[in-house]
Structures are given as C-alpha cells and as structure tokens.
C-alpha positions in Angstrom: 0.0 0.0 0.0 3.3 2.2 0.7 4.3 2.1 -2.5 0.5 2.3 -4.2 0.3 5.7 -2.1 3.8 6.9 -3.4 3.5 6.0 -6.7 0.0 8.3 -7.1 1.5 11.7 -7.4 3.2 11.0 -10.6 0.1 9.2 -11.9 -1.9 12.0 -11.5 0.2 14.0 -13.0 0.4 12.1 -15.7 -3.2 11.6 -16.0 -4.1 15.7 -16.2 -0.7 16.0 -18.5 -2.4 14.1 -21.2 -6.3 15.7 -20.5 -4.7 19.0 -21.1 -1.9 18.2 -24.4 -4.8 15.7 -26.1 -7.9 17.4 -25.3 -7.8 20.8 -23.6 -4.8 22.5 -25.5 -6.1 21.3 -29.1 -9.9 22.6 -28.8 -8.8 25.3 -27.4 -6.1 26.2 -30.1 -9.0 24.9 -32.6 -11.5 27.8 -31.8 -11.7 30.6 -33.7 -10.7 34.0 -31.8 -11.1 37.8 -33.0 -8.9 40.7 -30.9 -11.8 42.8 -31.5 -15.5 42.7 -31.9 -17.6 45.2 -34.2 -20.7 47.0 -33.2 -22.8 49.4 -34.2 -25.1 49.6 -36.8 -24.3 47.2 -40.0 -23.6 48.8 -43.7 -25.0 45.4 -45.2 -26.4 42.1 -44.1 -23.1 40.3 -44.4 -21.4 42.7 -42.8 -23.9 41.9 -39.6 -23.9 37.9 -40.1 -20.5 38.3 -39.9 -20.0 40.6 -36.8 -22.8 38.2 -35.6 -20.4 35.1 -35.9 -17.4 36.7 -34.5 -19.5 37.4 -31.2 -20.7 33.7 -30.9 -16.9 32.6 -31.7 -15.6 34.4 -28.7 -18.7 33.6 -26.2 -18.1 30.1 -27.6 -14.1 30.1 -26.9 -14.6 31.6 -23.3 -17.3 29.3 -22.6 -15.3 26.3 -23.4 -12.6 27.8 -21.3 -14.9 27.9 -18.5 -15.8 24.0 -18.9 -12.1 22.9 -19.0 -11.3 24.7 -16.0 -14.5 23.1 -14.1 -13.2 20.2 -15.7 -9.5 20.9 -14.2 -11.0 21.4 -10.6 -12.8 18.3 -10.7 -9.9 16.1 -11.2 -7.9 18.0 -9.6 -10.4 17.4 -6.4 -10.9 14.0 -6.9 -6.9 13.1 -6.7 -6.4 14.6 -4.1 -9.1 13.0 -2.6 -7.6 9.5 -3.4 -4.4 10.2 -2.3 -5.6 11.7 1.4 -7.2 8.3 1.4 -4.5 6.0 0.9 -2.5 8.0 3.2 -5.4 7.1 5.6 -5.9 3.5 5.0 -1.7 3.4 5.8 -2.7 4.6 9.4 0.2 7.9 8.9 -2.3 10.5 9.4 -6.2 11.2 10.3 -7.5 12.4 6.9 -11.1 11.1 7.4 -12.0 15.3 8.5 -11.0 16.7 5.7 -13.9 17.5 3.5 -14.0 20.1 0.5 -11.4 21.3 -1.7 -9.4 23.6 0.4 -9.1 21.7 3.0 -8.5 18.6 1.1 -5.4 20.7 -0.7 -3.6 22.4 3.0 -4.2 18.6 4.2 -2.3 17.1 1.3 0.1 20.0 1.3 0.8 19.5 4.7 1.3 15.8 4.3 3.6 15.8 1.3 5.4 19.4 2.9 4.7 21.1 0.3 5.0 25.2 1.0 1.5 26.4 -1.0 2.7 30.3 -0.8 5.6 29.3 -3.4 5.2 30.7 -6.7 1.5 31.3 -5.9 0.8 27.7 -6.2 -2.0 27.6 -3.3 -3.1 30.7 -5.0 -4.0 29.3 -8.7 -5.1 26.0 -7.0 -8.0 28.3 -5.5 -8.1 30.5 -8.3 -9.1 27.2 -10.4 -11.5 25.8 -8.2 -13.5 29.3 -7.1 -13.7 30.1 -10.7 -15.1 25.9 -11.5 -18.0 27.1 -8.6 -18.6 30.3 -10.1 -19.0 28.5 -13.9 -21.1 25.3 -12.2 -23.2 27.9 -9.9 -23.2 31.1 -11.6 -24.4 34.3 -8.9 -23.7 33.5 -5.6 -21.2 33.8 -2.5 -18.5 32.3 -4.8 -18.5 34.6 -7.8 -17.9 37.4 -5.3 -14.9 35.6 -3.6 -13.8 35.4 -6.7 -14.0 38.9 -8.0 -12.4 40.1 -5.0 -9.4 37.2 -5.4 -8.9 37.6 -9.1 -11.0 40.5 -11.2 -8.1 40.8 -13.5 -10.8 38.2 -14.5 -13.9 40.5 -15.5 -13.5 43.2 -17.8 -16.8 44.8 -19.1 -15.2 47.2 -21.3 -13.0 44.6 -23.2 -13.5 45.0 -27.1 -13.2 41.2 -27.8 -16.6 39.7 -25.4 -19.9 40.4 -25.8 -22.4 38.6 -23.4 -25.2 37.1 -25.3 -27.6 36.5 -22.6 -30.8 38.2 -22.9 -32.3 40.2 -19.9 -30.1 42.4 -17.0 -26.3 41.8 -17.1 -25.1 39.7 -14.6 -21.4 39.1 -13.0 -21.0 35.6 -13.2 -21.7 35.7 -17.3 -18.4 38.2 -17.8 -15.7 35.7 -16.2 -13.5 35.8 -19.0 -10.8 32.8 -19.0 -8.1 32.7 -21.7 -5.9 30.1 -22.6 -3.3 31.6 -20.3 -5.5 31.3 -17.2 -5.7 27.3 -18.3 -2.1 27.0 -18.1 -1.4 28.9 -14.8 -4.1 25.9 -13.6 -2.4 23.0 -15.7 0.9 24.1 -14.4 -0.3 24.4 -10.9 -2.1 21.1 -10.5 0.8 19.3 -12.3 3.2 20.9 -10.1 1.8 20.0 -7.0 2.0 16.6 -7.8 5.3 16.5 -8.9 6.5 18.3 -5.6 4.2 15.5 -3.8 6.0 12.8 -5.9 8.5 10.9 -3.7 10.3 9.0 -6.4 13.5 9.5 -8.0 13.1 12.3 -10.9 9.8 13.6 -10.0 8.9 16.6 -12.4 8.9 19.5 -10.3 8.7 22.0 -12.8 6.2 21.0 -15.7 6.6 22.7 -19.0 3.8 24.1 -19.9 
C-alpha cells in the first residue's frame, strides 16, 4: 500500500498531462478568436452575419474555457481525494476530517510538505477551483470571492466579449478565462504533484 500511495502523485500528473496536451490544449487552439469585436449599426447584411459570428466565436471560446477549467478542478479534487485516502488506510495521518477542496489541498500540502505560498501555487489551485464554482453555480457567495481574489478576470469594457444572454447583465456571465489562465491551472495542479511525488526524478517544474 506504501508504494501504491507513493506512486500516485506521478500518476496524476500524468493523467491531467495528457487531458490537457490531447484534449484541452487542441480545442482550445481549434476555436476561432477575433482581438476585437464590431458594433454598431451594419452597412449590409453580411457585414452583420458576420459581426454576428465573430461574437458567438468568442462567447463560444470563453465558454469552453470555462468548462475545462471546471473540468480541471474536478480532477484535480478528486486526486487529491484519493491520495488523502490512501495515506489514511496506511494509518500515517487522520484524513477522514477533511472535506471540500481547500481543505483537502492544505491537508495534502501539509502531508507531502509542500509550501502552498511558493510561486502562488496555493493561489491558482484556489483560483481554479472558485472560478469551477462560479461556472457550475453562476451568482452566488463564490462569484464574489472570486471577483475580490482575481478581477483581472472580469473586464466589461473589453472589445473582444460580448455577453449574449438576454435580460439584466449579470457578474457571473463576464468571467472571461483565456488560454493563459488554463495553463497557470495546468501548471499548478501538475506541479503539486510533482512536488508530492517521492520518487527519484519527480517533475517539479512542468513545461507548460
């Protein structure tokens, strides 16, 4: 069971390695992006369809952002989950109390000594998994943690998003993610288990 329990980190690393090169990293390089979005009123009806499509591109390409990330979190979770379990069942440490994400993460940090205020690493571990909330709950006590932890995150006046949701504005529908924000979680969660990862060569620094 020792060596199940230390051979996990590097598994999991693994394992969220490949979601993000096979899956996440191509869609996302397969949307289509415009820097800026037209408004206004239209010269012709082309000239409208096509301002038309360039909004649903980008609404579609920050949604999908928004699922991988929930995505992310929910791997992410469910690792370290496992591992506070077999760490259990060896009888080293009482992790039957832990319940939610953060303190699932400082009990595993705390385990594997792993300093979470390095490089911001308990910082875009939280980031990911307030922002998965905010995308599975929408309005709520989590999309204003989040806006006061990270509102680099909403810009209303950015020329490249238009909300397409009928009715009064809300906050939870301008998150914006970008591909950049997927890496800063990718690189976070892989990083954590390669600083968790006992073995001989353990990836501590993941390139991504």
């Amino acid at each position: 069971m020792s060596s199940t329990r230390d051979a996990l980190p590097r598994v999991f690393q693994a394992n969220l390695g490949r979601l993000f090169e096979r899956v996440i990293l191509p869609v996302l390089d397969s949307l289509p992006r415009h820097a800026t979005l037209e408004t206004g009123v239209a010269a012709t009806l082309d000239q409208f369809l096509d301002r038309a499509a360039a909004q649903v591109d980008n609404y579609t390409g920050n949604e999908a952002a928004k699922a991988f990330t929930l995505t992310l979190a929910g791997v992410f979770e469910r690792q370290l989950s496992i591992w506070a379990r077999a760490i259990h069942d060896l009888g080293l440490t009482d992790m039957s109390r832990l319940r939610g994400f953060e303190a699932l993460l400082a009990g595993c940090a705390r385990e594997a000594g792993i300093d979470l205020s390095v490089d911001r690493l308990g910082e875009d571990l939280t980031q990911m998994f307030v922002v998965a909330n905010v995308v599975r709950h929408g309005e709520g006590p989590s999309c204003d943690r989040l806006r006061a932890l990270a509102p680099e995150l909403w810009n209303d006046a950015a020329p490249d998003y238009l909300d397409l949701l009928p009715g009064t504005p809300v906050a939870s529908e301008h998150l914006r993610l970008r591909k950049a924000d997927l890496v800063r979680y990718i690189r976070a969660t892989t990083r954590f288990w390669g600083l968790a990862d006992p073995q001989p060569l353990a990836a501590t620094d993941p390139p991504y």
